[in-house]
N, C-alpha and C positions, 0 to 999 in steps of 0.2 A: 870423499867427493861431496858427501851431503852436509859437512861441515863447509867445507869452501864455500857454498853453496847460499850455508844460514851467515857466512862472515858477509858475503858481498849483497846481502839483503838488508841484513846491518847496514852496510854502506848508504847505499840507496835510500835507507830509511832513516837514518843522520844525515843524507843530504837534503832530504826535504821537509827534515823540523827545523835545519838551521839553515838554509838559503829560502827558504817559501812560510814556515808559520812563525819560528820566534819571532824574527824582526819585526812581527807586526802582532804580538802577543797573540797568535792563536793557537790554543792549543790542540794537542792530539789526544788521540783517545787513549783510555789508560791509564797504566803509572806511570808510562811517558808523557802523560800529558802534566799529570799531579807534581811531577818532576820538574816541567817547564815555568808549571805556575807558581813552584817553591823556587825559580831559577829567578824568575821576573823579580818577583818581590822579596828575594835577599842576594848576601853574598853569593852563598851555595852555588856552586858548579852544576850543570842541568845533569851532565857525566853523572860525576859523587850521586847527586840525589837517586839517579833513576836506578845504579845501583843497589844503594841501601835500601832501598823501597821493594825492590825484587825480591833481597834473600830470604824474607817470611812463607812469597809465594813461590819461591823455587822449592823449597823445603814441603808445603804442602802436595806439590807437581809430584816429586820423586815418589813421595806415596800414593797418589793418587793416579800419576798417567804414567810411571814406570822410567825404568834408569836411561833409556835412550833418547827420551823426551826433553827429559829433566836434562842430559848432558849438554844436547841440541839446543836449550835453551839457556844453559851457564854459559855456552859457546857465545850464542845472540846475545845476552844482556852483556856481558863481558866486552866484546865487540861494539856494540852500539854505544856502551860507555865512552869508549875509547875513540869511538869518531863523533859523538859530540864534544868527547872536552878537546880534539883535535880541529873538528872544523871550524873555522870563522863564524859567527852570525850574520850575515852578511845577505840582503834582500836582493837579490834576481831581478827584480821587478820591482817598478814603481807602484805599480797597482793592486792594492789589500787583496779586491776580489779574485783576480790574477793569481796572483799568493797563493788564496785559501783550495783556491781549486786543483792547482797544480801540484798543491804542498798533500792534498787529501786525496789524489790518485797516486802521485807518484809512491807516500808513504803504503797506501794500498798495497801497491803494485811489490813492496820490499817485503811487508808482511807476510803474503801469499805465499811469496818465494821460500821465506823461513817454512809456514805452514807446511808446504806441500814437502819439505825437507825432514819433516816429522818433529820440528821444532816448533817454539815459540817464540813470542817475542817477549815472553816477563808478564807479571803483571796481570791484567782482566784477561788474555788471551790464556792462562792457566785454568781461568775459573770458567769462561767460554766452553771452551772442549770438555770440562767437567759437565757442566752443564748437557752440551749438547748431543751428550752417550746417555743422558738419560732422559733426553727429550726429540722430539721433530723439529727442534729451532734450528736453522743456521745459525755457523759461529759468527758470520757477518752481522747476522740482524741480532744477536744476543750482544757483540760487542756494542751497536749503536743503542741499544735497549739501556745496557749499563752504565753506558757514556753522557746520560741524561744527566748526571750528579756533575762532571765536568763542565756540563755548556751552564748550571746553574752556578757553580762557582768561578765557572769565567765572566758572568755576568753581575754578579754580586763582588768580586774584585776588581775587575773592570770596568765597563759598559756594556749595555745590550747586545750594540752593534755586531763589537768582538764575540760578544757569545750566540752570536745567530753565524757571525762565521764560523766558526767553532763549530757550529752544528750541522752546517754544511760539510765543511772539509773529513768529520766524523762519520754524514754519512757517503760521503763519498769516497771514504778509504773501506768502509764495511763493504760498497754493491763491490768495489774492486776485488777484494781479500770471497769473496763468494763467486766471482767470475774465476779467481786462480783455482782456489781452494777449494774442489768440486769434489774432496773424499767423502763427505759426509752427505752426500744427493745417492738415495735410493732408488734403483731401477728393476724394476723385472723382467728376468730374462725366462723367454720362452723358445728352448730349443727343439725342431721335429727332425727325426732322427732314425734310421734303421738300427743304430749302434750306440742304446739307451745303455745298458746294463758296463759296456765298457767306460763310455762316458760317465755313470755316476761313480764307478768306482773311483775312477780319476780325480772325477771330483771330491770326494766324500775324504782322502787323499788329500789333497792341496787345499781345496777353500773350506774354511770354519762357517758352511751354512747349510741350514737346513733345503732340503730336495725333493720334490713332488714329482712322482712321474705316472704320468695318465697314457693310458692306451689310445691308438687311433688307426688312422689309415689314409690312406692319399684316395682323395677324391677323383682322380684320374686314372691312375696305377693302382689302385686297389692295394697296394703293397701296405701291408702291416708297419706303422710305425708306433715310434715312443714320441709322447711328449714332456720335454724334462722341463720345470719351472721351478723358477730360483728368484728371491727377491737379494740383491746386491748392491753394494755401493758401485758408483760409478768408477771408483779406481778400479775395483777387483776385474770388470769387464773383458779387459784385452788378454789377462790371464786365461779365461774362462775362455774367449774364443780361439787362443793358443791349444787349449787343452781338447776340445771340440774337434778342431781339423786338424787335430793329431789323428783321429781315428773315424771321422768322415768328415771329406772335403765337401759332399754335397749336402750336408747337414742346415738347415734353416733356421737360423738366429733372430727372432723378435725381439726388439730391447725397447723399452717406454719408461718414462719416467712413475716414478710410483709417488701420491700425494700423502698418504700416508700409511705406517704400518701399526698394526693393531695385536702386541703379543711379542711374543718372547724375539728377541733381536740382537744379537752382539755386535755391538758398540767398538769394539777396543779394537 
């Protein structure tokens, strides 16, 4: 399913490098972009290039972010090869800015899908999530951070113009690819609870994270409770309150988003 999943975000994301930026040379972020810009100014297939450009960083992926990644991501580049050198170039729209905007959501919008699929799309999106397990960046604002060598060399082979679009549609695929891709948003979850001691084993069981649990009591009811506090990403969430009103329905869930954490934290 979660292949099917990274083929038809491929799709999506060959349909809006080649109906929305080639026709009007703007590139994407990336090595799909570095592929577009070797596409404009040779022979070379936009496909072939963005291939050969990947398999250094697929290679780096498999040992760095594990065999399911790395597959999910031979899947994607394999894939998106094969529907750039299949789609037409062919502009949608008369209008550059039109273009750049729709080409730099819609391409978001393909990205995410892969992301959220445990895939990537090739390319800086390997070196992103590397990145981003060892920092508080999102992979969105580290994509545009990176992409800054792109909008210069769209602009020193090009013109300005192209490279401020460039910059635009780069970062308007990053805020997209961070509104999908919401695994890596840390939240703290504060559970009160008659039924601490079942719930942490549950927990301690199913999620890889560390568990604080402080004594309390209801301010009304006087009733002895647990308060169980967990700092998690925002995927893990739904899991956690599956596991919760397994064992009390009337258990009280605080969830906040967390700005940052300070110490030891698993990433993977």
């Amino acid at each position: 399913m979660k292949n099917l999943i990274v083929i038809l975000g491929s799709l999506v994301v060959a349909f809006a490098f080649n109906f929305f930026l080639v026709p009007y040379g703007i590139l994407s972020s990336g090595i799909s972009g570095i592929a577009i810009l070797i596409g404009l100014v040779t022979p070379f297939n936009i496909g072939l290039m963005n291939l050969l450009l990947n398999i250094p960083l697929l290679i780096l992926g498999y040992y760095k972010l594990g065999k399911t990644i790395t597959i999910n991501t031979l899947v994607c580049v394999l894939s998106l090869s094969i529907f750039l050198y299949a789609l037409p170039a062919v502009p949608l729209t008369d209008n550059i800015l039109l273009s750049c905007i729709f080409g730099g959501i819609i391409g978001g919008f393909g990205i995410g899908m892969i992301l959220k699929s445990s895939g990537t799309s090739g390319g800086l999106d390997i070196i992103a999530i590397i990145l981003s397990r060892t920092s508080n960046m999102s992979i969105g604002l580290l994509l545009t951070g990176m992409n800054g060598i792109i909008v210069l060399i769209s602009g020193a082979a090009f013109n300005w113009n192209i490279a401020l679009y460039t910059l635009l549609s780069i970062y308007l695929t990053g805020k997209v690819i961070d509104t999908i891709h919401t695994d890596q948003v840390k939240v703290t979850m504060q559970i009160v609870t008659s039924k601490g001691e079942c719930i942490r084993k549950d927990l301690l069981d199913s999620i890889y994270r560390g568990i604080t649990i402080m004594e309390g009591y209801g301010g009304y009811s006087q009733e002895k409770k647990q308060i169980v506090m967990m700092v998690v990403t925002r995927y893990e969430t739904s899991q956690i309150k599956k596991i919760v009103r397994k064992h009390d329905e009337n258990a009280f869930i605080n969830i906040f988003e967390t700005v940052e954490v300070d110490g030891f934290f698993a990433k993977n």
